[in-house]
C-alpha positions in Angstrom: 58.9 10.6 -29.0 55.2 9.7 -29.8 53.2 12.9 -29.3 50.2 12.5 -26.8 46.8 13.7 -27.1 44.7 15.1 -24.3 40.9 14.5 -25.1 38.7 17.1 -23.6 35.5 16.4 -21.6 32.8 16.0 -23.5 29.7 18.4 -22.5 25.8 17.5 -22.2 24.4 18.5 -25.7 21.5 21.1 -25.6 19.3 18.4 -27.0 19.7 15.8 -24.2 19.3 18.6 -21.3 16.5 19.5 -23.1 15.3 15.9 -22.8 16.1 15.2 -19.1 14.3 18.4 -18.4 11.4 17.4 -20.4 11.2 14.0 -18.8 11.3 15.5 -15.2 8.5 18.1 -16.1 6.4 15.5 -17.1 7.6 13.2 -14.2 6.5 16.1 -11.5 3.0 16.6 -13.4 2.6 13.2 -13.0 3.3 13.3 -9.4 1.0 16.3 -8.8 -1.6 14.5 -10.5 -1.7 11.5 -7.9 -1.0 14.0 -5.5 -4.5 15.6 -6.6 -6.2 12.1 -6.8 -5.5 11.4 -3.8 -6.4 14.7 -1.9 -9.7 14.2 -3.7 -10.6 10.7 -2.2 -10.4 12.7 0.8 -11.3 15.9 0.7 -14.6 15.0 -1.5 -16.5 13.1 1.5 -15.5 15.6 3.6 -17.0 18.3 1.9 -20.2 16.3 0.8 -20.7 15.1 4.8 -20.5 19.1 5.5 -22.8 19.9 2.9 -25.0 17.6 3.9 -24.7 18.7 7.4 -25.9 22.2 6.4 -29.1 21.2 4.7 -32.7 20.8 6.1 -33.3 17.2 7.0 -36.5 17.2 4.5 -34.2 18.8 1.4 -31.7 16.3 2.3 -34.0 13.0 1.1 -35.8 14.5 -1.4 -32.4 15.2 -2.9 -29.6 13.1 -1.1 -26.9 13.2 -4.0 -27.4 17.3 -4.2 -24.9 19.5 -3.2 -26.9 22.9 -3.4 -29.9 23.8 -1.1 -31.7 27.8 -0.9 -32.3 26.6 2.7 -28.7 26.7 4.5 -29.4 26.1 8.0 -27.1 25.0 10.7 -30.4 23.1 13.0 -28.5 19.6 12.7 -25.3 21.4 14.5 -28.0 23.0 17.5 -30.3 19.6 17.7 -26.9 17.8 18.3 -25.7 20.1 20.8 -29.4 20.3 22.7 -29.9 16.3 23.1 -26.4 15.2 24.2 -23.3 15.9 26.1 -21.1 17.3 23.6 -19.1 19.3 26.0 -18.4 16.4 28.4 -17.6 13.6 25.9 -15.0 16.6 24.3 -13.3 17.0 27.3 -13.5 13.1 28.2 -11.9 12.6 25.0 -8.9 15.0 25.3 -8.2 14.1 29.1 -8.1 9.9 27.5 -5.9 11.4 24.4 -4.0 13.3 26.4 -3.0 10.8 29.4 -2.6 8.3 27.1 0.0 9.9 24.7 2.1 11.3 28.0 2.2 8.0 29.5 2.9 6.2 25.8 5.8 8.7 25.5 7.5 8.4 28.4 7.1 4.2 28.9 7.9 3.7 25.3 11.2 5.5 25.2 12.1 4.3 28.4 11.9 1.2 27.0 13.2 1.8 23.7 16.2 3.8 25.2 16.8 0.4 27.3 16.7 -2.1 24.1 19.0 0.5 21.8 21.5 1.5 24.6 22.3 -0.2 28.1 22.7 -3.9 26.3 21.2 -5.9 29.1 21.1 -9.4 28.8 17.9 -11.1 27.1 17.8 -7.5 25.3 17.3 -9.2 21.7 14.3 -11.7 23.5 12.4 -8.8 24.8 12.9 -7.1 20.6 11.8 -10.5 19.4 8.3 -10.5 21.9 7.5 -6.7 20.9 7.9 -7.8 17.2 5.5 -10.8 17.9 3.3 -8.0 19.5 2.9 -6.4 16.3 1.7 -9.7 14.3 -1.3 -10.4 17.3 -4.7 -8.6 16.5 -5.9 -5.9 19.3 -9.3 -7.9 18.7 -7.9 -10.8 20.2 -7.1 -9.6 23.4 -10.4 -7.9 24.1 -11.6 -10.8 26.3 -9.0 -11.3 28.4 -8.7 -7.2 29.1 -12.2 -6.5 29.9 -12.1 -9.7 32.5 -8.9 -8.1 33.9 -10.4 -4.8 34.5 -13.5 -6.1 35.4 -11.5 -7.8 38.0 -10.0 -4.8 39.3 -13.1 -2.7 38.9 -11.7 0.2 36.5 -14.8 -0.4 34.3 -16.3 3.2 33.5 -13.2 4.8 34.7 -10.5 6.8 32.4 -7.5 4.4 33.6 -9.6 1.5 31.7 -9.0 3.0 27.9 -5.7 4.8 29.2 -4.1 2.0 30.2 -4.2 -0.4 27.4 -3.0 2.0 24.8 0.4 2.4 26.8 2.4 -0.4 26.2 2.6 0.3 21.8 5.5 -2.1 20.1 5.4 0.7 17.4 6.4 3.3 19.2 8.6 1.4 21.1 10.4 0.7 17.7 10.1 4.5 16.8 12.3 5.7 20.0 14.8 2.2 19.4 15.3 3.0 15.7 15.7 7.2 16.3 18.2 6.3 19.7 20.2 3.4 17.1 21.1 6.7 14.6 22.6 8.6 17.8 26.3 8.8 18.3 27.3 6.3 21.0 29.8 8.9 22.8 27.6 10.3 24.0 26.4 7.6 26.1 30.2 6.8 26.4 31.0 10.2 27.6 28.1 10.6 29.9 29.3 7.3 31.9 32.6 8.3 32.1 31.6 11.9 33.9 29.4 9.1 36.3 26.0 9.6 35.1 24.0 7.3 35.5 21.4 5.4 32.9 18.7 7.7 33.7 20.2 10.7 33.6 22.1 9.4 30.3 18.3 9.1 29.1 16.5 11.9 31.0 19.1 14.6 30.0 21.2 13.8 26.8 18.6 11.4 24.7 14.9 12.7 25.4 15.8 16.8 24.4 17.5 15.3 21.1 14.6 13.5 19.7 12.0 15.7 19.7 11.1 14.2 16.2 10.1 11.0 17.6 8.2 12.4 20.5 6.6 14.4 18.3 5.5 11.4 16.3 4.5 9.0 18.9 2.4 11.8 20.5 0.2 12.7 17.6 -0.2 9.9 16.4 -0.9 8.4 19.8 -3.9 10.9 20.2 -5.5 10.6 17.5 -5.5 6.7 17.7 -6.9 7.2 21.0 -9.6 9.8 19.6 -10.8 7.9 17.4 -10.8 4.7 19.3 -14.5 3.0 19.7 -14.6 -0.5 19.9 -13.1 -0.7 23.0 -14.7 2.5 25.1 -17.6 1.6 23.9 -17.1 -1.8 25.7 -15.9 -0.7 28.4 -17.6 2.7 29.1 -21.2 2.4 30.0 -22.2 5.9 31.8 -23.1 8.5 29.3 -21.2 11.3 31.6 -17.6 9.2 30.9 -18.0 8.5 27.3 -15.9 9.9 24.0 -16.3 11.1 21.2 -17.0 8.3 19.2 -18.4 6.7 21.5 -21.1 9.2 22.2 -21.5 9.9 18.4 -22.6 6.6 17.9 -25.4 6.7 20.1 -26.6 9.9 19.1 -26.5 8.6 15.6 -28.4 5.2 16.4 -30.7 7.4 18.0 -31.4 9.6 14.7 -32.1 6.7 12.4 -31.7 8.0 9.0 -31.7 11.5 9.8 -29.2 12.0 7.5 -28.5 15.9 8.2 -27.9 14.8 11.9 -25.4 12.2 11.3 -23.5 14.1 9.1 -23.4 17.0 11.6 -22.1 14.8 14.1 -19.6 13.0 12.1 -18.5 16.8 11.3 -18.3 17.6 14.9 -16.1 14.3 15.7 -13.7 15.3 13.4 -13.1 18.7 13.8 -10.7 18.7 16.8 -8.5 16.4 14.7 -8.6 18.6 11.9 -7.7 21.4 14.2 -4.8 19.1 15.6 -3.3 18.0 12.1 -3.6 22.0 11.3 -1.6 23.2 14.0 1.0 20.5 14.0 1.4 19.6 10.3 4.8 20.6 10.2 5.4 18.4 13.3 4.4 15.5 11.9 5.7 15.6 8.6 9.3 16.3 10.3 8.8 13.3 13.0 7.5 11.1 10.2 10.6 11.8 8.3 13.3 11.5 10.8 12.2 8.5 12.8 11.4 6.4 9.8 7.9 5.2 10.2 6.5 3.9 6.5 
């Protein structure tokens, strides 16, 4: 009888874990060096548009490229505030943000809930036109929108920059790709018990994706926020306009009062900043579970 062998497993030598470990050392110091690239590109105009913010206008062009003044002074922040309507084009500007990501959340996922569950006829049509919404520029459609609501006379009302930033194909696709990755017994088991398609939608789907109404929301809002073309087509009275759109005529206004602009460039993007503070954690989850690239 031939006598068998049993070969034992051969182990990782201490030389090639000491490789792989090198090669993922270097691999993550690489990452944190884009990483720190990156953060720079950003955080670098931030901080020279709040420097510059801080210094007296006459410091500011005799030196524009200097980051150090003996005269901090914050006069650009209270000239700002004393000419213009800060405090109403910050609450116009939250009221627009707000209605619009509400009404974006719940028509959006109303919508995607239809295309991902109830199969209706037409159902891959209707996909096919929301994908073709994606490839047509919002420029294009400027036109034709401010003849329709001059038409129905919402010009210089809220409902005319609300209203157009409703119906978003992206975030239709966000709540049809996160209700796709739900188990379909529920929906199975709901209609069984009787429920009906609302109440399938309304009470088992909207509490589970909180991801992607976290998602849609923010990033809803701060499109809106920083929306200008069309407000400032569209909103005429100084009383009803935003942010940006306020901003920009404060800033026309100053010329190149560099300290000024700055200041007000630092004011328009300080509730966002707040915003992306509070609900970092938020958006980095609804980015990750609903798939948006």
């Amino acid at each position: 009888m031939a006598a068998t062998t049993l070969s034992r497993p051969t182990r990782a030598t201490p030389l090639g874990a000491a490789g792989s470990d090198r090669r993922m050392r270097y691999f993550n110091a690489f990452c944190g060096s884009v990483m720190l690239v990156f953060a720079a590109l950003w955080l670098i105009p931030l901080l020279w548009a709040l420097d510059t913010s801080l210094r007296p206008e006459g410091d500011v062009t005799v030196h524009p490229t200097s980051w150090w003044t003996s005269h901090w002074t914050i006069g650009a922040y209270r000239s700002i505030l004393n000419s213009s309507d800060m405090a109403t084009w910050y609450m116009n500007s939250f009221i627009i943000s707000a209605l619009s990501a509400a009404l974006t959340v719940v028509v959006c996922s109303m919508a995607g809930f239809a295309l991902a569950r109830t199969g209706f006829r037409g159902s891959k049509a209707v996909s096919g036109l929301l994908l073709a919404g994606l490839l047509i520029p919002g420029q294009v459609l400027i036109l034709p929108m401010f003849a329709e609501f001059s038409f129905a006379h919402l010009l210089n009302t809220y409902w005319a920059i609300v209203l157009p930033s409703i119906p978003t194909p992206v975030a239709v696709f966000v709540f049809m790709s996160f209700f796709n990755g739900l188990p379909v017994e529920l929906v199975e088991a709901a209609r069984i018990d009787g429920a009906s398609w609302f109440r399938v939608y309304a009470r088992i789907f909207m509490p589970l994706c909180k991801p992607a109404i976290s998602a849609v929301a923010i990033f809803t809002f701060v499109w809106s926020w920083n929306s200008l073309l069309w407000p400032l087509l569209v909103m005429t009275s100084t009383k009803l306009m935003t942010i940006p759109v306020g901003l920009a005529t404060v800033q026309s206004a100053f010329g190149i009062q560099y300290a000024r602009v700055m200041a007000s460039s630092v004011l328009g993007a300080l509730p966002l900043l707040v915003v992306f503070l509070l609900f970092q954690r938020r958006i980095v989850e609804g980015v990750a579970n609903t798939g948006i690239k």
